[in-house]
N, C-alpha and C positions, 0 to 999 in steps of 0.2 A: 769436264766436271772433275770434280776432287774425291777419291776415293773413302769411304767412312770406315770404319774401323772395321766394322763386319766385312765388306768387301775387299781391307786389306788382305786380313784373316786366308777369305777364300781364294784371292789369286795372288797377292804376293807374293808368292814366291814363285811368279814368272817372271819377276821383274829384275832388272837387274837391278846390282845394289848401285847406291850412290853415295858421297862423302861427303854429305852434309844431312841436318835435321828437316825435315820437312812437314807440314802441317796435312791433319786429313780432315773433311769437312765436318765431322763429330766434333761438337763441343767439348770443352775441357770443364772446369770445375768451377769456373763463372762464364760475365760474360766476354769479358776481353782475353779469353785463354779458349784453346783448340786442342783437341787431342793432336798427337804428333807422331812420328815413326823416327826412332833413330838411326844412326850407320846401321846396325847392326841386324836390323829389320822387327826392333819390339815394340811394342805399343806404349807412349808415354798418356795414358787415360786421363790424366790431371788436366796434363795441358799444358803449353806453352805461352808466355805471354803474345799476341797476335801480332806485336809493335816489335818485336825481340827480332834486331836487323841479321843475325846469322841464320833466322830461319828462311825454309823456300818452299814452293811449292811444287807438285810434281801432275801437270794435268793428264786427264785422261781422255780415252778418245773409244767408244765401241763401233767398231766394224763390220758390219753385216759383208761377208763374202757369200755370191749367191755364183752358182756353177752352170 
């Protein structure tokens, strides 16, 4: 899955950074735009156009470790 803004919010910053833009599954400010995280790890809420070839995405994966 694709992390939403709010969920960037709360764990983001376990993640490591990366060098490029990447989109997160919250909408942006229509419908062909997403909200986005940039280098730097801030929330672009407008949005990025979805077609915009330098953007990427970053999937996630949750873990259940049982002992």
């Amino acid at each position: 899955f694709l992390l939403s803004d709010k969920e960037w919010t709360a764990y983001g910053s376990q993640l490591k950074p990366v060098k490029c833009n990447w989109w997160l599954r919250t909408p942006g400010c229509n419908l062909l735009s997403a909200a986005s995280v940039y280098t730097d790890g801030s929330i672009y809420d407008i949005g990025i156009h979805v077609n915009y070839p330098a953007g990427g995405v970053r999937p996630m994966l949750w873990v259940l470790l049982r002992v």
